[in-house]
PQR file of N, CA, C, O and H, with PARSE charges and radii, in Angstrom:
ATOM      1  N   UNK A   1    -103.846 -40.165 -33.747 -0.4000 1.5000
ATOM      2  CA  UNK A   1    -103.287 -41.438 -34.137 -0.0000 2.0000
ATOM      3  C   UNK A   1    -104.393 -42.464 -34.412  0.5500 1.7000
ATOM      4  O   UNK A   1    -104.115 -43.653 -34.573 -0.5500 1.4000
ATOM      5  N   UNK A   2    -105.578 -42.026 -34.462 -0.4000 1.5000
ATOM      6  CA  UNK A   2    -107.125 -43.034 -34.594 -0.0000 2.0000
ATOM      7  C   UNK A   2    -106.708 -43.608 -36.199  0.5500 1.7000
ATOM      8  O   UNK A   2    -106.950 -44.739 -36.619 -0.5500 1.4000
ATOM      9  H   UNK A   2    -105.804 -41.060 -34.331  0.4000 1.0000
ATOM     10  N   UNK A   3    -106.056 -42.561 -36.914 -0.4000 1.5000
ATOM     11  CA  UNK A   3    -106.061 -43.663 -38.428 -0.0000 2.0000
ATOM     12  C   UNK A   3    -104.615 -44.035 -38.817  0.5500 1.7000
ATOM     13  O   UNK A   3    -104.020 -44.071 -39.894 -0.5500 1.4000
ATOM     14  H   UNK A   3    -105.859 -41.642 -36.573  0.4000 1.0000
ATOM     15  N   UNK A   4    -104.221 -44.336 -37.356 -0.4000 1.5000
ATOM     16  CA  UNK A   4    -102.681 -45.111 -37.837 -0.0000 2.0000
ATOM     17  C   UNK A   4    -103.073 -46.223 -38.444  0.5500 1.7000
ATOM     18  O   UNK A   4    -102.460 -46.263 -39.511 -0.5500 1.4000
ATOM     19  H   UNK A   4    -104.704 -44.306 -36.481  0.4000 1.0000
ATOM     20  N   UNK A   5    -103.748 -47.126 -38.342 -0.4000 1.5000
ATOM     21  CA  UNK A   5    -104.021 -48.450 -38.707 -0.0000 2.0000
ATOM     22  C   UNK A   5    -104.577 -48.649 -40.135  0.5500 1.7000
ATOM     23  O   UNK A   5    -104.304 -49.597 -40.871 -0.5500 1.4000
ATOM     24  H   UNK A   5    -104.246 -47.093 -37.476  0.4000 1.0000
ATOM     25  N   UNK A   6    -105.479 -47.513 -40.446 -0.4000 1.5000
ATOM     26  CA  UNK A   6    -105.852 -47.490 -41.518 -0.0000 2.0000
ATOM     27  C   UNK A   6    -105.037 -47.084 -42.533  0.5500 1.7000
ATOM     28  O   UNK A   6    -105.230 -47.470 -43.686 -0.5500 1.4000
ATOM     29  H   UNK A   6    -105.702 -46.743 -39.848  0.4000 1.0000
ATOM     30  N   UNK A   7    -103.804 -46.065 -42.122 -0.4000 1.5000
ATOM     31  CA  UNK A   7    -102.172 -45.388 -42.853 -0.0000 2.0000
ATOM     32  C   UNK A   7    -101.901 -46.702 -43.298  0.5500 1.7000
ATOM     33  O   UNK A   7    -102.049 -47.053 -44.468 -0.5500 1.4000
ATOM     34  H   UNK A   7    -103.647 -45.751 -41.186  0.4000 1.0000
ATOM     35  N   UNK A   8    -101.321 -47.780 -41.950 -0.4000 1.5000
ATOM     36  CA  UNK A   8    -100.791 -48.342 -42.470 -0.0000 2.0000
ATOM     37  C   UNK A   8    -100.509 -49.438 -43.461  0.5500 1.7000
ATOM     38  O   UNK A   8     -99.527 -49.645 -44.173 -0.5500 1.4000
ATOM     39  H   UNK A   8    -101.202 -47.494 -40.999  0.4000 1.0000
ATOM     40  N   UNK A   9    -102.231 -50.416 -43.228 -0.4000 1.5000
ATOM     41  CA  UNK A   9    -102.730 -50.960 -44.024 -0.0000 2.0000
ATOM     42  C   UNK A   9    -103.107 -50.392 -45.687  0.5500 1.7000
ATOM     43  O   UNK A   9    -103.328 -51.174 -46.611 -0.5500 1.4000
ATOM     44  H   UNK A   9    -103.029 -50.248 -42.649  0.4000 1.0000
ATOM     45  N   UNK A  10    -103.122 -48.911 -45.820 -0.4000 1.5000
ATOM     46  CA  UNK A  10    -103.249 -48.363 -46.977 -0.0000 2.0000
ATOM     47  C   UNK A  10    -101.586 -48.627 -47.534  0.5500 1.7000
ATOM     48  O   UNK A  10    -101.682 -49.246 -48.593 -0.5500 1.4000
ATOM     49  H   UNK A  10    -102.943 -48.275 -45.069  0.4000 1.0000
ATOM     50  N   UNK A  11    -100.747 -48.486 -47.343 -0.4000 1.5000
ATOM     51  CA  UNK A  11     -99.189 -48.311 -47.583 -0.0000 2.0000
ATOM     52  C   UNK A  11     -98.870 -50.098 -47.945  0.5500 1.7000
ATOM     53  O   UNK A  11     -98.269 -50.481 -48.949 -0.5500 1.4000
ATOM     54  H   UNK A  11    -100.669 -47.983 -46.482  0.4000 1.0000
ATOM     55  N   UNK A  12     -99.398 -50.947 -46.936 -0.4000 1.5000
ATOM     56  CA  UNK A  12     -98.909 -52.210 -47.508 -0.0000 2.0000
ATOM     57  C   UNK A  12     -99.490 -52.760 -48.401  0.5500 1.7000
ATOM     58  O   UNK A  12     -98.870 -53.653 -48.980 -0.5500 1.4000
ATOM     59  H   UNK A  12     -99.886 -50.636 -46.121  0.4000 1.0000
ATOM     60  N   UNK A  13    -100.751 -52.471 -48.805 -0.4000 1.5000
ATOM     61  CA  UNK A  13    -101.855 -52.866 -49.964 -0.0000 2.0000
ATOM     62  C   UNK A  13    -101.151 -52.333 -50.929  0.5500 1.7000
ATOM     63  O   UNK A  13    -100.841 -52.984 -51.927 -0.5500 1.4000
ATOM     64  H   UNK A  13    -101.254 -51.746 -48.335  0.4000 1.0000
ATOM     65  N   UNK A  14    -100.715 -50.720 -50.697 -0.4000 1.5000
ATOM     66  CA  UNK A  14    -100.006 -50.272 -51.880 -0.0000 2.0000
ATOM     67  C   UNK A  14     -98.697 -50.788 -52.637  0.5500 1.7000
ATOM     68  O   UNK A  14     -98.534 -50.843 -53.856 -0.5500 1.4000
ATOM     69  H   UNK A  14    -100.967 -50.191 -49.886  0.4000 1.0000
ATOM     70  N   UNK A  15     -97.607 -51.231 -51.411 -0.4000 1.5000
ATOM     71  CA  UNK A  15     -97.019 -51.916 -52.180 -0.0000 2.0000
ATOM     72  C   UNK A  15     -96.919 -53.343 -52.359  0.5500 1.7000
ATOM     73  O   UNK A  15     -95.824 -53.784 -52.706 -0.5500 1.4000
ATOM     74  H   UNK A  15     -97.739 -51.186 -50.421  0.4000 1.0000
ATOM     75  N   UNK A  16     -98.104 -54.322 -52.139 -0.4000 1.5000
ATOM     76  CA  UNK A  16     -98.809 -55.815 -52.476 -0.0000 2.0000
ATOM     77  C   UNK A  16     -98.166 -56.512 -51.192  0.5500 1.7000
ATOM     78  O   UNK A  16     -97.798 -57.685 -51.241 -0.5500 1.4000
ATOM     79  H   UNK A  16     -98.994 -53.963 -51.857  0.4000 1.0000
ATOM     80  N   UNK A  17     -98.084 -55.959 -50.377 -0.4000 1.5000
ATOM     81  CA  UNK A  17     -97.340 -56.783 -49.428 -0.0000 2.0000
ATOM     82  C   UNK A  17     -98.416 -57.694 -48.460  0.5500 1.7000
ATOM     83  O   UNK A  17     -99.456 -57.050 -48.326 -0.5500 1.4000
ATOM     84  H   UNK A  17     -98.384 -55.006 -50.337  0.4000 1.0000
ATOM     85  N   UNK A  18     -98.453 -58.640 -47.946 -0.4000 1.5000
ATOM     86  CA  UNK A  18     -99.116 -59.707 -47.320 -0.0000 2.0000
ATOM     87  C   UNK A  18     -98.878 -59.033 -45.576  0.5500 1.7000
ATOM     88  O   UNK A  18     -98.035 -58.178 -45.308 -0.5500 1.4000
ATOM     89  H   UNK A  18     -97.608 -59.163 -48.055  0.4000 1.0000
ATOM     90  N   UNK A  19     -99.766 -59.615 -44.633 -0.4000 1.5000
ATOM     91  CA  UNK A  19     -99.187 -59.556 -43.665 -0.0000 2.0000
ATOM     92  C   UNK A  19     -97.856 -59.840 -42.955  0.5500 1.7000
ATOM     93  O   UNK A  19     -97.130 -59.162 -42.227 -0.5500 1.4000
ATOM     94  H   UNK A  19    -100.452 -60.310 -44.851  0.4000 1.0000
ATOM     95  N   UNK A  20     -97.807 -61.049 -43.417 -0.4000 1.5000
ATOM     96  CA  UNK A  20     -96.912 -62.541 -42.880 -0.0000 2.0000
ATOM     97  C   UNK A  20     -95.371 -61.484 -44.200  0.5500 1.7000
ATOM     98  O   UNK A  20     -94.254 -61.274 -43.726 -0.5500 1.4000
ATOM     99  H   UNK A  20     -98.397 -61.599 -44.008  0.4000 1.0000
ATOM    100  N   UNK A  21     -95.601 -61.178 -45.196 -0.4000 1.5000
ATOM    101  CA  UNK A  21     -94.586 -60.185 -45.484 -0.0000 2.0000
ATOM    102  C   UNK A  21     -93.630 -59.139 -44.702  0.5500 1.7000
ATOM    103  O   UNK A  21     -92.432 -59.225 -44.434 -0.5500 1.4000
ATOM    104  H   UNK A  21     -96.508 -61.348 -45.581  0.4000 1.0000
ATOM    105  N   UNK A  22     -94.802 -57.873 -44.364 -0.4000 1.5000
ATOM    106  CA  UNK A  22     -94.424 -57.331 -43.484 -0.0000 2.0000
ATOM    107  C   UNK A  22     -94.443 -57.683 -42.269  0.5500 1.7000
ATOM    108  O   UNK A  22     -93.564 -56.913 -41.881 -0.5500 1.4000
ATOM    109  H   UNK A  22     -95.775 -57.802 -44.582  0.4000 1.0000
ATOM    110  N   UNK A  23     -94.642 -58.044 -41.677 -0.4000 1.5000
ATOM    111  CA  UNK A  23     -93.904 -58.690 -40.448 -0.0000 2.0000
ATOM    112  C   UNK A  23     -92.808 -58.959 -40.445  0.5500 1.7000
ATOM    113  O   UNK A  23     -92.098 -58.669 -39.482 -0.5500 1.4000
ATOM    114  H   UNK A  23     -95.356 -58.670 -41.992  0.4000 1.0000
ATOM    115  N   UNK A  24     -92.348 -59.584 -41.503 -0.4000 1.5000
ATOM    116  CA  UNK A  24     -91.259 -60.676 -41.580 -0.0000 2.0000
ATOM    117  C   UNK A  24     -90.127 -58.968 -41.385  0.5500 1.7000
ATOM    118  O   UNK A  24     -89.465 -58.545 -40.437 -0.5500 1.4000
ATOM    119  H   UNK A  24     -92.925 -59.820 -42.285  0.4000 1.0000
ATOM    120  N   UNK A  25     -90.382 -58.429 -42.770 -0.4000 1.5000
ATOM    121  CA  UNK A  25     -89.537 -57.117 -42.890 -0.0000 2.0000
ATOM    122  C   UNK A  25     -89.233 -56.298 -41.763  0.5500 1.7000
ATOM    123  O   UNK A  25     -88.250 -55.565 -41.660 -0.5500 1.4000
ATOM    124  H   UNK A  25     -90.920 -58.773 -43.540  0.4000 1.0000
ATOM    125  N   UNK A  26     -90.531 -56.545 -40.563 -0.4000 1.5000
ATOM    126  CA  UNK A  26     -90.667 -55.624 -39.598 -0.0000 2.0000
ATOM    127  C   UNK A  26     -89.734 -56.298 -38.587  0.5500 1.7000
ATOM    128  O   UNK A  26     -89.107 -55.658 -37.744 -0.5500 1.4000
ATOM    129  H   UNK A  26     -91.330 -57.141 -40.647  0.4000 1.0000
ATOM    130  N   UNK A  27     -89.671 -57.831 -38.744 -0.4000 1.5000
ATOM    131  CA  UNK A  27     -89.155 -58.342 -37.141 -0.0000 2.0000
ATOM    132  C   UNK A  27     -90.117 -58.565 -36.168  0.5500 1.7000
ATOM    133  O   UNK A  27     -89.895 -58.846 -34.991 -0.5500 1.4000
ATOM    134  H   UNK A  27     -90.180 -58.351 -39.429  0.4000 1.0000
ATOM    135  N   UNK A  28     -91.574 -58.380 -36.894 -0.4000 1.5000
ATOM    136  CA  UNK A  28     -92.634 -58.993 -35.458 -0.0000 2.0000
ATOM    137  C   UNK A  28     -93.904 -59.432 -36.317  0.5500 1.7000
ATOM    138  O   UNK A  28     -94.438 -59.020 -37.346 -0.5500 1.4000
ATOM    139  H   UNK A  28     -91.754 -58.152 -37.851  0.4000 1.0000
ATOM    140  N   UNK A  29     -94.145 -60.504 -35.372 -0.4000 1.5000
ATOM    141  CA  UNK A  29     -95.322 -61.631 -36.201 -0.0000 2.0000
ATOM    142  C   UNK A  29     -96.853 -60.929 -37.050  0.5500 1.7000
ATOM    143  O   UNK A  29     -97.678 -60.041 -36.836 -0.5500 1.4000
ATOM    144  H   UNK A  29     -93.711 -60.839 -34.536  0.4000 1.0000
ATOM    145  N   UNK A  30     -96.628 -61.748 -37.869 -0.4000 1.5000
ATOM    146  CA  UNK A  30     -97.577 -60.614 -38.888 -0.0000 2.0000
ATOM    147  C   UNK A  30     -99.062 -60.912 -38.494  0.5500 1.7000
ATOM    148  O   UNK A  30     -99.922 -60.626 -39.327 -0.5500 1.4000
ATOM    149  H   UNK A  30     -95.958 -62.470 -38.043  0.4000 1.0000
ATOM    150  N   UNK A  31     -99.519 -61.574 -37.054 -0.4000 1.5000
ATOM    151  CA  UNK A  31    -100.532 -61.289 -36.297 -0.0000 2.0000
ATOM    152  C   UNK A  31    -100.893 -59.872 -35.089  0.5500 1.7000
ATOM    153  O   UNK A  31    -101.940 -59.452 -34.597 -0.5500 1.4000
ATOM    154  H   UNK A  31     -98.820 -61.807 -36.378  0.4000 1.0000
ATOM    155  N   UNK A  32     -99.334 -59.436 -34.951 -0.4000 1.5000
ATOM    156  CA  UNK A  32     -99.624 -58.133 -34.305 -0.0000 2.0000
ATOM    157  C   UNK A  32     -99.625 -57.223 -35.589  0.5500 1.7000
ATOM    158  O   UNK A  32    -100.514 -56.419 -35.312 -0.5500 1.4000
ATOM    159  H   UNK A  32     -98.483 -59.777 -35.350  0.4000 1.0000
ATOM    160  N   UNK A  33     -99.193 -56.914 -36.711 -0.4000 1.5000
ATOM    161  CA  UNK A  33     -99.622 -56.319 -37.762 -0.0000 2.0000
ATOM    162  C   UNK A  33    -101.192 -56.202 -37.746  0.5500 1.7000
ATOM    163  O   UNK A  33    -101.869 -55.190 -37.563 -0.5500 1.4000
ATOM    164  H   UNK A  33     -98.471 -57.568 -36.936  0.4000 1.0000
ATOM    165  N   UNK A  34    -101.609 -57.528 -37.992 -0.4000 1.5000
ATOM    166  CA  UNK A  34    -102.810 -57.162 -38.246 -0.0000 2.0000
ATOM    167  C   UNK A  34    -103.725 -56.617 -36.834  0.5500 1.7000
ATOM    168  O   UNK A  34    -104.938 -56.406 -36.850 -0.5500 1.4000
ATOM    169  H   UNK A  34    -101.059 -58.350 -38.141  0.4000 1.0000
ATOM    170  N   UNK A  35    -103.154 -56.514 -36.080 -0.4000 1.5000
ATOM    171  CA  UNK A  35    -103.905 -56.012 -34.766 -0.0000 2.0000
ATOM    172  C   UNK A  35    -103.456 -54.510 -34.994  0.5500 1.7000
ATOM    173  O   UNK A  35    -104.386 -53.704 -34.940 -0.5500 1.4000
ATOM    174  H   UNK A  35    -102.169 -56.686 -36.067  0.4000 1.0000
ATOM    175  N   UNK A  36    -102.627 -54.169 -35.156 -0.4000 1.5000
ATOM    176  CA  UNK A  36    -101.847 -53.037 -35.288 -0.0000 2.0000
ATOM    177  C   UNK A  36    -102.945 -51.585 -36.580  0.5500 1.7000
ATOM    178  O   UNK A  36    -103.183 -50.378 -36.543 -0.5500 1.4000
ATOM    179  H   UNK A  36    -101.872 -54.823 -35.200  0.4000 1.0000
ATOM    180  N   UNK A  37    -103.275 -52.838 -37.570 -0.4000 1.5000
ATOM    181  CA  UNK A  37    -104.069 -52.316 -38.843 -0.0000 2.0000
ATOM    182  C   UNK A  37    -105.833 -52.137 -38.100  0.5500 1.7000
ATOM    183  O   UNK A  37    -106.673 -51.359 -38.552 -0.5500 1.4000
ATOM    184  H   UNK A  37    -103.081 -53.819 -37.600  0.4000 1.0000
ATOM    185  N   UNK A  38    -106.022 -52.940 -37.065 -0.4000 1.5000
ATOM    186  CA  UNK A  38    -107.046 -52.644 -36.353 -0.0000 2.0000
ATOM    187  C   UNK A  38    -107.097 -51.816 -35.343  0.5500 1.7000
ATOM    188  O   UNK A  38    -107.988 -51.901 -34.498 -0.5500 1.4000
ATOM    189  H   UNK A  38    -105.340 -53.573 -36.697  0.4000 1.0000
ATOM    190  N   UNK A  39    -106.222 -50.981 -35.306 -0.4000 1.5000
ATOM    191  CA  UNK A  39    -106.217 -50.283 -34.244 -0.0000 2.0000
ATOM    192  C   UNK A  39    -106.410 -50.933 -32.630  0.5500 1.7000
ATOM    193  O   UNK A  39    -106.884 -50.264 -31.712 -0.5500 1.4000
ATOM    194  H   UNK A  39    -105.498 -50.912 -35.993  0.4000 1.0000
ATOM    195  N   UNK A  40    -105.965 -52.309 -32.490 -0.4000 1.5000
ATOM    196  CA  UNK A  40    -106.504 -53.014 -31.476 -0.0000 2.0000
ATOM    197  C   UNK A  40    -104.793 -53.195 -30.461  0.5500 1.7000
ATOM    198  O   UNK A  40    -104.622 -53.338 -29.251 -0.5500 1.4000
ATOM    199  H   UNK A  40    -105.579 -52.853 -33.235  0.4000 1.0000
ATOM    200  N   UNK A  41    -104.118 -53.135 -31.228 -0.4000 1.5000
ATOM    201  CA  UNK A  41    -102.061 -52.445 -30.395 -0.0000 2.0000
ATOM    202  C   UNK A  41    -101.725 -51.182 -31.135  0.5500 1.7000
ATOM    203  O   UNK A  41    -102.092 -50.786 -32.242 -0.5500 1.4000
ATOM    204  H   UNK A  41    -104.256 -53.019 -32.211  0.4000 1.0000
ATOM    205  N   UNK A  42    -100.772 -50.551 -30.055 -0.4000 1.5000
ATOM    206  CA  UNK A  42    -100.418 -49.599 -30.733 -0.0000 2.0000
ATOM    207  C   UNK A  42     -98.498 -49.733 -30.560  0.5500 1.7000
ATOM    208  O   UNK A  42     -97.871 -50.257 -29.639 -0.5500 1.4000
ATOM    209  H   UNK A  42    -100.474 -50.872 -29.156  0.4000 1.0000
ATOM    210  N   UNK A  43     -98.097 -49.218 -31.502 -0.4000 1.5000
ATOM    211  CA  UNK A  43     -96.562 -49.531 -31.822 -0.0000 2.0000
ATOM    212  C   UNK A  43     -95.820 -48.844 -31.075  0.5500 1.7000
ATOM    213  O   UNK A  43     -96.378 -47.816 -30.692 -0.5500 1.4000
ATOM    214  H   UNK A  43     -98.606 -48.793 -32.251  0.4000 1.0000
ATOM    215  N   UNK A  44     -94.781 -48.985 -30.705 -0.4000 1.5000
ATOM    216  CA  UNK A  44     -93.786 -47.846 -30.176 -0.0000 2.0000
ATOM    217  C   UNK A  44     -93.253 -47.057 -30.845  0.5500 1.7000
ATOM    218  O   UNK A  44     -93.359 -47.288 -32.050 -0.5500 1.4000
ATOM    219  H   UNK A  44     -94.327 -49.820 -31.016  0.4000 1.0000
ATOM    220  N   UNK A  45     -92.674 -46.145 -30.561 -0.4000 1.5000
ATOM    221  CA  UNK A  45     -91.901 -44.960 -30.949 -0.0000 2.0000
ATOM    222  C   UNK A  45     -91.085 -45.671 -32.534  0.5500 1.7000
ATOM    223  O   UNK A  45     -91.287 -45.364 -33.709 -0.5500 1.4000
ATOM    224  H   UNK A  45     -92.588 -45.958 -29.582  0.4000 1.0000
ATOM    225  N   UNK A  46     -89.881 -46.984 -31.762 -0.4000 1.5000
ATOM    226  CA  UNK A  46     -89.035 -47.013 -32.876 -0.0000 2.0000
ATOM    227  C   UNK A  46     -89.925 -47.745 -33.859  0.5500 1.7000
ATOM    228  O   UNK A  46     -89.833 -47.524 -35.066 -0.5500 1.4000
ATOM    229  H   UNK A  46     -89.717 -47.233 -30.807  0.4000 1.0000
ATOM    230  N   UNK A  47     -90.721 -48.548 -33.393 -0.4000 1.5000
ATOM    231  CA  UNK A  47     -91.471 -49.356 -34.519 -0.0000 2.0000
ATOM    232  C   UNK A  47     -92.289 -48.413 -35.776  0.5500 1.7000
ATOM    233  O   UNK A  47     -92.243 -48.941 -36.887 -0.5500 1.4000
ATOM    234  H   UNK A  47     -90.796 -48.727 -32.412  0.4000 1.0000
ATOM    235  N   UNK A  48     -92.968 -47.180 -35.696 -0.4000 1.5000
ATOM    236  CA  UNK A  48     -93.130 -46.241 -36.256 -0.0000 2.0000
ATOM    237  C   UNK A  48     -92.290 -45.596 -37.075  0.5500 1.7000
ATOM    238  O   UNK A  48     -92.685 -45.197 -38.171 -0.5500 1.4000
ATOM    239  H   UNK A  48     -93.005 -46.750 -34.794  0.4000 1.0000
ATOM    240  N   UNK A  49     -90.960 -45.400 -36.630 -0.4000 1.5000
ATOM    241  CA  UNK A  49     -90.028 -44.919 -37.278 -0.0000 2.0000
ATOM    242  C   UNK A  49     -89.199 -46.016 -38.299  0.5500 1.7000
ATOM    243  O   UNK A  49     -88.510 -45.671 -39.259 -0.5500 1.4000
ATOM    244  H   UNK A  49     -90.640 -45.724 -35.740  0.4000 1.0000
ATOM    245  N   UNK A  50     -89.441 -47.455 -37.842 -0.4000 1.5000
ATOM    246  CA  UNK A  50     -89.021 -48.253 -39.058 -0.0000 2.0000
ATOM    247  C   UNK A  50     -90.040 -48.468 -39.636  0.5500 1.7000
ATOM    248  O   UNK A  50     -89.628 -49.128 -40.590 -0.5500 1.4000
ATOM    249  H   UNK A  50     -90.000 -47.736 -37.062  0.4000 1.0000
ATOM    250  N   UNK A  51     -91.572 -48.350 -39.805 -0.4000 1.5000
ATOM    251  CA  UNK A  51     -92.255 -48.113 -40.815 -0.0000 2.0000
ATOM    252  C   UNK A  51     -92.365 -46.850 -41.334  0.5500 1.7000
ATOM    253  O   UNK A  51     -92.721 -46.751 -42.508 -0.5500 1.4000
ATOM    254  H   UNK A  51     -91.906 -47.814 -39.030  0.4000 1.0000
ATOM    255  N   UNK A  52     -92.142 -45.907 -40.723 -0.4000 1.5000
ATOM    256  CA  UNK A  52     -91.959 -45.215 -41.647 -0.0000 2.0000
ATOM    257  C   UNK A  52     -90.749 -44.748 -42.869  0.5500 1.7000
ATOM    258  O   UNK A  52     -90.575 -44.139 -43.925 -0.5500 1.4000
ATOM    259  H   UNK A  52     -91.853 -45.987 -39.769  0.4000 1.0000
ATOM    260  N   UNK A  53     -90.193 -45.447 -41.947 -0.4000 1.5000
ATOM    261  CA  UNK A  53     -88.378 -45.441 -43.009 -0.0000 2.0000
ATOM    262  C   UNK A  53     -88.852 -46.640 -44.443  0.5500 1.7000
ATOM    263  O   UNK A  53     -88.576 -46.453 -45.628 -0.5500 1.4000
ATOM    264  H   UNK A  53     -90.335 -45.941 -41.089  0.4000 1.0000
ATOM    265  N   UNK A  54     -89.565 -47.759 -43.898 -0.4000 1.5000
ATOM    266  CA  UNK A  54     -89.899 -48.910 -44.925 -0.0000 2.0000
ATOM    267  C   UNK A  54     -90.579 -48.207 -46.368  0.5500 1.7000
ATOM    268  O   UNK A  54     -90.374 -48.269 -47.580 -0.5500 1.4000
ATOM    269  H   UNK A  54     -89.789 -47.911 -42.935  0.4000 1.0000
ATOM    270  N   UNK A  55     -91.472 -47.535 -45.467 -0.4000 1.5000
ATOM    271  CA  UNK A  55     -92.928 -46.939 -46.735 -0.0000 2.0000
ATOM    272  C   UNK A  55     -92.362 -45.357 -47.439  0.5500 1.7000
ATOM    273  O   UNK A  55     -92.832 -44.672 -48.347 -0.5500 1.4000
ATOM    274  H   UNK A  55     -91.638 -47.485 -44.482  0.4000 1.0000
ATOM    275  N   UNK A  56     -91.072 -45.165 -46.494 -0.4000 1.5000
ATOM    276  CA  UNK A  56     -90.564 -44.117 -47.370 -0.0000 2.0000
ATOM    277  C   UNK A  56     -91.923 -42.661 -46.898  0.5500 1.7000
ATOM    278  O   UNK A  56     -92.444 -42.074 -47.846 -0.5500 1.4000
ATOM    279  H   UNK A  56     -90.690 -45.721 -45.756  0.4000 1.0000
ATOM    280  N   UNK A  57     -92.243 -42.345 -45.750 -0.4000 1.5000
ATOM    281  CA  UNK A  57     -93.399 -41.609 -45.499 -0.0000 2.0000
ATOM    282  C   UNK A  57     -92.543 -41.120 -43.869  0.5500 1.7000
ATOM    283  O   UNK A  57     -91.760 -41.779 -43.185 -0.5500 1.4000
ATOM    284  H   UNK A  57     -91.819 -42.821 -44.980  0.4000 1.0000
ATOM    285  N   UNK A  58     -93.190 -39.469 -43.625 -0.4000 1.5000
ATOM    286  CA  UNK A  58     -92.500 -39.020 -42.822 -0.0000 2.0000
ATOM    287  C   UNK A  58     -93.580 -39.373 -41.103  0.5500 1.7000
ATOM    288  O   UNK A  58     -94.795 -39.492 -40.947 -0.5500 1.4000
ATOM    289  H   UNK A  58     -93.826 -38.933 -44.181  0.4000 1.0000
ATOM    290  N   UNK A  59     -92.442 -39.435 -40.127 -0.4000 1.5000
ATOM    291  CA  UNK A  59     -93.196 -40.176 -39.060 -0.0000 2.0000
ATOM    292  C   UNK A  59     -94.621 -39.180 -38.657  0.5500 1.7000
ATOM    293  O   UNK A  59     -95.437 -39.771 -37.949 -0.5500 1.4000
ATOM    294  H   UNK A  59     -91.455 -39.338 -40.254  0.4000 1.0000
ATOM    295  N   UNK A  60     -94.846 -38.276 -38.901 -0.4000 1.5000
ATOM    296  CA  UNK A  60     -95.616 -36.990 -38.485 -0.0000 2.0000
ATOM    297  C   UNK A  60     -96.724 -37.550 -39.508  0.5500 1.7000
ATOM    298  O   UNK A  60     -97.878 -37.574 -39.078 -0.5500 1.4000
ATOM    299  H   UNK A  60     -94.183 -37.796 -39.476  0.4000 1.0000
ATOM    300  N   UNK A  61     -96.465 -38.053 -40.966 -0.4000 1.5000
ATOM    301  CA  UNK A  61     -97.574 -38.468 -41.427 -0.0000 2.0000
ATOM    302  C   UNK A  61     -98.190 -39.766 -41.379  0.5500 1.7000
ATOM    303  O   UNK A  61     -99.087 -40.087 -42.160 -0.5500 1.4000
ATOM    304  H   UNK A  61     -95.528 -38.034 -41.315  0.4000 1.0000
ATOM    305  N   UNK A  62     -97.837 -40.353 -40.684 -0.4000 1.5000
ATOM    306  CA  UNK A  62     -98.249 -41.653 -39.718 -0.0000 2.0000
ATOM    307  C   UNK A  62     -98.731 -41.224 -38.491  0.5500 1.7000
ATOM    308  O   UNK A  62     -99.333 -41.976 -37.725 -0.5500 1.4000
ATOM    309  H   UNK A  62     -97.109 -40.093 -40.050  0.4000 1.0000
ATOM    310  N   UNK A  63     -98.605 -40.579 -38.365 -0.4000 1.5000
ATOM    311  CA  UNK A  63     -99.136 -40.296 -36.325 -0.0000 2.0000
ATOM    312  C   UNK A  63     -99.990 -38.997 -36.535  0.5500 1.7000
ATOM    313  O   UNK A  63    -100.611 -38.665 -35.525 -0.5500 1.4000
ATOM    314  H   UNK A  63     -98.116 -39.968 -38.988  0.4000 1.0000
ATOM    315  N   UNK A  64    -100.159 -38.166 -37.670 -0.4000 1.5000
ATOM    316  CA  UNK A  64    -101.355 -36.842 -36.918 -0.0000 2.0000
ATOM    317  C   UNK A  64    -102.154 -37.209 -38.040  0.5500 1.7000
ATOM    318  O   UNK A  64    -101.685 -37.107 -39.174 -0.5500 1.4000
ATOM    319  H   UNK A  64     -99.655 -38.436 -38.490  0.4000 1.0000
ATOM    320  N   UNK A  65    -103.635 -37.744 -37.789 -0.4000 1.5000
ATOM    321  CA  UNK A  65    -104.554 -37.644 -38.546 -0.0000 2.0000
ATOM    322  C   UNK A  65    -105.161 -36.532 -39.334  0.5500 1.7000
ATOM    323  O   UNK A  65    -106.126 -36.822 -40.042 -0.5500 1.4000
ATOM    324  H   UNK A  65    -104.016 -37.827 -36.868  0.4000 1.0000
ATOM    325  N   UNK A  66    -104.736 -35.312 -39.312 -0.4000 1.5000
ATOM    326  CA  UNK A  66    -104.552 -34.443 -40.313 -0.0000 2.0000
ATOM    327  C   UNK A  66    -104.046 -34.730 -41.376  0.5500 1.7000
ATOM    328  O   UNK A  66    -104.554 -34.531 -42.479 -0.5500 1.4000
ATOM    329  H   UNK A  66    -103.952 -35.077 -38.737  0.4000 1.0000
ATOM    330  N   UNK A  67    -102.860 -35.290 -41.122 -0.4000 1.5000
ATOM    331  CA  UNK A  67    -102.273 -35.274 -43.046 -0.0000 2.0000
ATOM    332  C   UNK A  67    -102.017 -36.740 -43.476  0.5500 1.7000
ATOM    333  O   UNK A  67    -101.504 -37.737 -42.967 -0.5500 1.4000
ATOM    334  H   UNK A  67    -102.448 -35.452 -40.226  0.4000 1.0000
ATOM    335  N   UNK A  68    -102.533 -36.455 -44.494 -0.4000 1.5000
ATOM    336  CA  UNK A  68    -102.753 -37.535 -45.370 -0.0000 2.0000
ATOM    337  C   UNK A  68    -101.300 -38.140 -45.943  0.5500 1.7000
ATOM    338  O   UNK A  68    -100.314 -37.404 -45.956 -0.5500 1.4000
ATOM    339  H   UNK A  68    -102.950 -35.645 -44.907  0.4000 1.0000
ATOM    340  N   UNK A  69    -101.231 -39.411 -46.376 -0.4000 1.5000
ATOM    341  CA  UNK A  69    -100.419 -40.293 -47.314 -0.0000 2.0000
ATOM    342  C   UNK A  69     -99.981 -39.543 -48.451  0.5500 1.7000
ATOM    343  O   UNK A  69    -100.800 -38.942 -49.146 -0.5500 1.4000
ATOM    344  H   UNK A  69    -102.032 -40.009 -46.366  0.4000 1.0000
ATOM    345  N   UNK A  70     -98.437 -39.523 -48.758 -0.4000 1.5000
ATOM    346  CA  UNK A  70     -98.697 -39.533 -50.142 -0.0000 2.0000
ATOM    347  C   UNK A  70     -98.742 -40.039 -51.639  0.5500 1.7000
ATOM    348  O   UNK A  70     -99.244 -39.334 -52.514 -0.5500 1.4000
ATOM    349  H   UNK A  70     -97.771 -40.011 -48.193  0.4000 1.0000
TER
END
């Protein structure tokens, strides 16, 4: 899970989204986002699973640094 942060920040760049965006979408302040993109918090279970439902990406490719984005 070392490049969750980097997943996820790749996925919101991709689709132009701002922090203070996703957050908003997420339901939590788009200052733990960006802690979140630093690997400095880590999310829970469901919070994972509504980004991954958002970015349209399966939760397994958010959480095992083996496989890549697609």
């Amino acid at each position: 899970m070392k490049k969750f942060g980097e997943k996820l920040r790749a996925l919101r760049k991709r689709d132009g989204l701002s922090l203070r965006q996703l957050g908003d979408m997420l339901g939590i302040h788009h200052s733990h986002i960006g802690k979140i993109e630093l690997n400095q918090k880590t999310p829970n279970a469901a919070m994972i699973t509504k980004i991954a439902q958002l970015f349209n990406v399966s939760f397994d490719q958010l959480m095992n640094d083996e496989l890549e984005l697609d």
